[in-house]
N, C-alpha and C positions, 0 to 999 in steps of 0.2 A: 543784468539788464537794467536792474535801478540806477547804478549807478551810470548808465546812456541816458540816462532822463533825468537825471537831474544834473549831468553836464548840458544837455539838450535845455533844460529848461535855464542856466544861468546863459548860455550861447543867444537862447532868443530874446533875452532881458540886454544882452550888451548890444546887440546890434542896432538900435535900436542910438544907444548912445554913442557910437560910433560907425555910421553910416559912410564914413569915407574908406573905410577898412572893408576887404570880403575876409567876414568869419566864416572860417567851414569847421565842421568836425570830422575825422579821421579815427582811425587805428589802427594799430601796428602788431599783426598777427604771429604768435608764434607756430610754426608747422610742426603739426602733432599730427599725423597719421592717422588716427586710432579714434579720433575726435572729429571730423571733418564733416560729419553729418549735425554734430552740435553747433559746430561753427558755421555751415550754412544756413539752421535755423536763425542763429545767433544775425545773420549779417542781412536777412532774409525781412527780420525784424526788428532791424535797427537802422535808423535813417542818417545815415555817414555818407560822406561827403567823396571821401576817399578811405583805401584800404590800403595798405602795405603787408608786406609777407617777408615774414624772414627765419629763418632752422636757428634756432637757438641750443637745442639737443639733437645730439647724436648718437644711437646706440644708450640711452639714457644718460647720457653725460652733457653737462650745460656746460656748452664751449664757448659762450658767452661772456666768460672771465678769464682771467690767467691762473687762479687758483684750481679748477678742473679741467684745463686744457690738455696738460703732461696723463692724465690718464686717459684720457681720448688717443692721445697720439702713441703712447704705451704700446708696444711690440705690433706698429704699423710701417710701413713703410714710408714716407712723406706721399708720395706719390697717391699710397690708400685712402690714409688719410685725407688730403684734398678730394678725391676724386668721390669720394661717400659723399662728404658736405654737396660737393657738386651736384652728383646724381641727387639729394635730395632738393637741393634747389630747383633742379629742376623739374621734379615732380610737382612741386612746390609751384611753378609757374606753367604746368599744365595742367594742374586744377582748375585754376584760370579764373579765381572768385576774387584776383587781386586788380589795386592799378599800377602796383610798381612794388620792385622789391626792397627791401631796407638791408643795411649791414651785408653787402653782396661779398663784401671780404672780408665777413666776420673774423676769419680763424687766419687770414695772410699775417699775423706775428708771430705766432708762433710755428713758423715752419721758416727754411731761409728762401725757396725762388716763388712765392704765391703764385708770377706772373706767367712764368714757365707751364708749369703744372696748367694753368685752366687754358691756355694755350692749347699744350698737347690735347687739353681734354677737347676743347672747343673744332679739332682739330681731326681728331678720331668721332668726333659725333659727326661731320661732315661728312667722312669720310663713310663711315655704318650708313649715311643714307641713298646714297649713290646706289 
């Protein structure tokens, strides 16, 4: 939280020197499940401007790099593999404490059709609501 205030406090010192510019401040949430009550506290009492959300871990695996991606995808199917990330995205955006998501195709390199996959998924969620 210190560290929101005293970006907060360099934000209200510039704006000041540049008035032609809208400064806002933002942040870029990692979805952690297990934490969601600290992060509402957290955003409840932080004066941001805007919020973004994005799964950076999956299954305890930060799929966020290339370096731990090959064990995430490890004895999955491509298909599983997306469709987890998905499903948590989208819990992720029916929390609903965001204003948009960040890295929505964090993990399309590492697999070969991303576009297919959220496709189908996007496809069968319609479908389940019918």
């Amino acid at each position: 939280m210190r560290r929101f205030e005293t970006i907060e406090w360099e934000l209200n010192n510039l704006r000041p020197e540049f008035p032609e510019m809208d400064i806002r401040m933002g942040v870029e949430l990692d979805y952690q499940p297990n934490q969601l009550k600290e992060v509402e506290s957290f955003l409840a009492n932080t004066p941001l401007d805007y919020v973004l959300g994005c799964v950076h871990t999956l299954d305890g695996i930060v799929v966020a790099t290339h370096k731990n991606i090959e064990q995430y995808f490890d004895g999955k199917t491509e298909a599983e593999a997306y469709g987890y990330f998905f499903d948590e995205q989208l819990k992720l955006i029916e929390w609903g404490h965001l204003d948009g998501i960040a890295h929505f195709d964090l993990i399309k390199n590492m697999g070969t059709d991303f576009m297919a996959h959220l496709s189908q998924k996007i496809t069968n969620s319609r479908s389940s609501d019918v």
